[in-house]
C-alpha positions as CSV (number, residue, x, y, z in Angstrom):
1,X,10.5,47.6,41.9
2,X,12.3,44.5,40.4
3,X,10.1,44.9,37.0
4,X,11.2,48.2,36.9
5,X,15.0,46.3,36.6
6,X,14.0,44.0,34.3
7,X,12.1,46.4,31.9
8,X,15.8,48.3,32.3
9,X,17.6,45.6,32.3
10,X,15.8,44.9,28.6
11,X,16.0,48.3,27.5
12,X,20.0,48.1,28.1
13,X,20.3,44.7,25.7
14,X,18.5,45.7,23.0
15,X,20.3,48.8,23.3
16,X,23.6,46.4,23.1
17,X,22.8,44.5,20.5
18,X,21.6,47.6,18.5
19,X,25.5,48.6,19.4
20,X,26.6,45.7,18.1
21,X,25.1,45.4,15.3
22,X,26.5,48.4,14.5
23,X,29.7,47.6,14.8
24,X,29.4,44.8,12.9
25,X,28.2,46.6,9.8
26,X,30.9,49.1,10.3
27,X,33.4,46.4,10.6
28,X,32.5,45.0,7.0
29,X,33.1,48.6,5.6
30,X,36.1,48.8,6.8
31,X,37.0,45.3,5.8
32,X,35.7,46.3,2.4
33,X,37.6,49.4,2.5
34,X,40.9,47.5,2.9
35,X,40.2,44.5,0.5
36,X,39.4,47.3,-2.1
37,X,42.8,49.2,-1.0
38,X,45.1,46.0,-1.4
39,X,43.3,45.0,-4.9
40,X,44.7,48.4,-5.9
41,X,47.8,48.0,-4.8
42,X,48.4,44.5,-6.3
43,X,47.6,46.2,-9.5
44,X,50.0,48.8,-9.4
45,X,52.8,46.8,-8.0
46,X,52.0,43.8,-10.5
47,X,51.8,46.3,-13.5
């Protein structure tokens, strides 16, 4: 019964760190998304 946990309890952290790596690529869009937002409006308010 306990490798059944662990073989779960594996399962659920590569499942996390699939997660998280997700995030953290879709934090860097958005990061990107807002660096690309404020470059355009220092161009229009520095015109």
């Amino acid at each position: 019964m306990s490798e059944n946990l662990n073989s779960n309890n594996i399962d659920n952290n590569e499942f996390n760190l699939i997660n998280e790596e997700s995030d953290y690529k879709d934090l860097i869009t958005r990061l990107n998304e807002i660096k690309s937002t404020i470059a355009l409006l220092e161009k229009t308010i520095f015109k």
